[in-house]
PATOR-459832 format. One record per residue (C-alpha): residue in one letter; residue number from 1; x, y, z. Coordinates in nm, 3 decimals. Example, Ala and Ser with C-alpha at 12.3 -4.5 7.8 and 13.67 -1.06 7.14 Angstrom:
<recs>
+------+-----+---------+---------+---------+
! type ! seq !      c1 !      c2 !      c3 !
+------+-----+---------+---------+---------+
!    A !   1 !   1.230 !  -0.450 !   0.780 !
!    S !   2 !   1.367 !  -0.106 !   0.714 !
+------+-----+---------+---------+---------+
</recs>
This chain:
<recs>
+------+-----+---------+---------+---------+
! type ! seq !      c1 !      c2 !      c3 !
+------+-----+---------+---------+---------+
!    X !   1 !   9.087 !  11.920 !   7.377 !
!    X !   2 !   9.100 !  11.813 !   7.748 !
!    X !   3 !   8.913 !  11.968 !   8.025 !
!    X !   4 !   9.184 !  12.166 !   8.326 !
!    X !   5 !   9.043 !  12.230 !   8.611 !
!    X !   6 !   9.221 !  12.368 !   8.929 !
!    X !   7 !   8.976 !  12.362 !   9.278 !
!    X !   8 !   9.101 !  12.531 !   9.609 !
!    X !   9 !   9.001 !  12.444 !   9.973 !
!    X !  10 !   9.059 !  12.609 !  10.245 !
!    X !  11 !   9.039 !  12.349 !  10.518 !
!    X !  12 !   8.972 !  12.410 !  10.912 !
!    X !  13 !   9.249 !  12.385 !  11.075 !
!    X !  14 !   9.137 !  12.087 !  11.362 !
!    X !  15 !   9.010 !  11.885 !  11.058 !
!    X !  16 !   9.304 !  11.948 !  10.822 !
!    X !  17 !   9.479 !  11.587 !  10.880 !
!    X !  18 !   9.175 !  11.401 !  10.822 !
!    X !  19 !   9.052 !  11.609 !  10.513 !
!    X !  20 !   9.433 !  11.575 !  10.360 !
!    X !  21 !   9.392 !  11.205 !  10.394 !
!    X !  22 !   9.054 !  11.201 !  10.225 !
!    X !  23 !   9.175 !  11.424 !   9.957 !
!    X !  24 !   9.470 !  11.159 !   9.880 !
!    X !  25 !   9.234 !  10.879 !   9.892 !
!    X !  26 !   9.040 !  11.039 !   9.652 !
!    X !  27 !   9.329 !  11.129 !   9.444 !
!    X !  28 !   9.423 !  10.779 !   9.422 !
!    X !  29 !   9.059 !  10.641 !   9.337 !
!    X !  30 !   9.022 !  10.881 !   9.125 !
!    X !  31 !   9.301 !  10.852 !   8.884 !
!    X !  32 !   9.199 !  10.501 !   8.801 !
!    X !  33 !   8.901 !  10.629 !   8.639 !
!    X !  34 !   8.840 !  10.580 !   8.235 !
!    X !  35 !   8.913 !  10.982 !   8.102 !
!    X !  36 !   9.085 !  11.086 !   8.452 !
!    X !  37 !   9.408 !  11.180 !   8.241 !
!    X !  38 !   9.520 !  11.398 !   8.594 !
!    X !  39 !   9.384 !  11.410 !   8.937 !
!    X !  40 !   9.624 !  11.539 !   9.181 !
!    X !  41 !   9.653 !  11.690 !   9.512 !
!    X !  42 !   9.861 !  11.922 !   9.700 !
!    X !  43 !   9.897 !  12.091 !  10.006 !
!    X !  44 !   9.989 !  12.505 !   9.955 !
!    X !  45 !  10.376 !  12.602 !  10.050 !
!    X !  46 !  10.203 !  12.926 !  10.072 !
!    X !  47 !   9.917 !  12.919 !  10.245 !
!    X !  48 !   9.834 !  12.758 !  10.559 !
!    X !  49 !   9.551 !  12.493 !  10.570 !
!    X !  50 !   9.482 !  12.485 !  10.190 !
!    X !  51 !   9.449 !  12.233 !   9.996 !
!    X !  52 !   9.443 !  12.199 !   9.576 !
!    X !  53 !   9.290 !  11.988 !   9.322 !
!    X !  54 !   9.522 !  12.019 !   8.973 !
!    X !  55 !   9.264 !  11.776 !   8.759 !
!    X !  56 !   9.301 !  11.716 !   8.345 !
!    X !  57 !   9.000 !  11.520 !   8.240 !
!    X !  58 !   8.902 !  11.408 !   7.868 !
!    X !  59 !   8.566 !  11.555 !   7.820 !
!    X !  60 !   8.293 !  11.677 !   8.008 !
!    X !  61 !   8.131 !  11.334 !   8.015 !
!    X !  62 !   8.435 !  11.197 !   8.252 !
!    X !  63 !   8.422 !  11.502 !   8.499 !
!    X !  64 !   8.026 !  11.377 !   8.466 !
!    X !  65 !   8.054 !  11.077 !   8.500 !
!    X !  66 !   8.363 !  11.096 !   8.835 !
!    X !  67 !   8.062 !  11.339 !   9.013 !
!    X !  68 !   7.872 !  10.996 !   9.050 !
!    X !  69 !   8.101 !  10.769 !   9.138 !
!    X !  70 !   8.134 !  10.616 !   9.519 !
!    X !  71 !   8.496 !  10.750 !   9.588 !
!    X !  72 !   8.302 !  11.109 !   9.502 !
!    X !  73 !   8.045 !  10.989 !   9.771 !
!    X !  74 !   8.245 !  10.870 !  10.058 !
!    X !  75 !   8.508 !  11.200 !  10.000 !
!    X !  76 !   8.237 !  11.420 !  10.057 !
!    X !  77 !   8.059 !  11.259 !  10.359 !
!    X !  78 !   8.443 !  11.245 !  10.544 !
!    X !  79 !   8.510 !  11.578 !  10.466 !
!    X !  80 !   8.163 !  11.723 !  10.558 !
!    X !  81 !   8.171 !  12.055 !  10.762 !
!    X !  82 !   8.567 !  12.027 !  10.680 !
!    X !  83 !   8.608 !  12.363 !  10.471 !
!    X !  84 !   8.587 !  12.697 !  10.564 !
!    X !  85 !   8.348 !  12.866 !  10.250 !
!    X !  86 !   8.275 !  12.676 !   9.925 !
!    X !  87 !   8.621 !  12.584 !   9.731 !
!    X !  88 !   8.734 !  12.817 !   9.448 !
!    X !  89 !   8.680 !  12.642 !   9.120 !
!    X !  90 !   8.898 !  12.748 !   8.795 !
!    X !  91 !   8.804 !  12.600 !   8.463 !
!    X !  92 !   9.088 !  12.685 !   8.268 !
!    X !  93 !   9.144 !  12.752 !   7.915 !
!    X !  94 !   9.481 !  12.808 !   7.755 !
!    X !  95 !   9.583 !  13.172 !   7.661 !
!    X !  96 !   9.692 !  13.022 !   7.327 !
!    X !  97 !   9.329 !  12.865 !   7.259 !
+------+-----+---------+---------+---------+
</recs>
């Protein structure tokens, strides 16, 4: 059974632009990678200056695996000081499981 994983950021405001373009950079890197079955972003309707990860991986090796990877790297050194708290990760597992 695949992994789903669903990550919110809330981004400061003056460094929203530049952290919505690393995030779809990173989307795009990202889904090229072996047992990346979904890695998407979006920007909230709701909520002002957040951003969310929807990701579907294979196993916990790929999710692994993506955490070393240079796209990982340069994301997080252009988006440094960019979010306001740590994000709010939610492993999810299905109610019918």
């Amino acid at each position: 059974m695949s992994i789903q994983i669903v990550v919110v950021f809330d981004v400061v405001p003056e460094r929203f632009d530049m952290a919505v373009d690393a995030f779809g950079e990173l989307a795009r890197r990202t889904s090229e990678e072996p047992g990346a079955l979904r890695f998407d972003a979006y920007v909230s309707a709701e909520k002002a200056n957040t951003v969310v990860l929807v990701e579907e991986w294979a196993d916990q090796n790929a999710i692994d695996l993506h955490m070393k990877e240079d796209c990982v790297r340069d994301f997080l050194a252009k988006v440094d000081g960019a979010f306001r708290g740590e994000p709010a990760v939610h492993r999810l597992s299905s109610i019918d499981a």
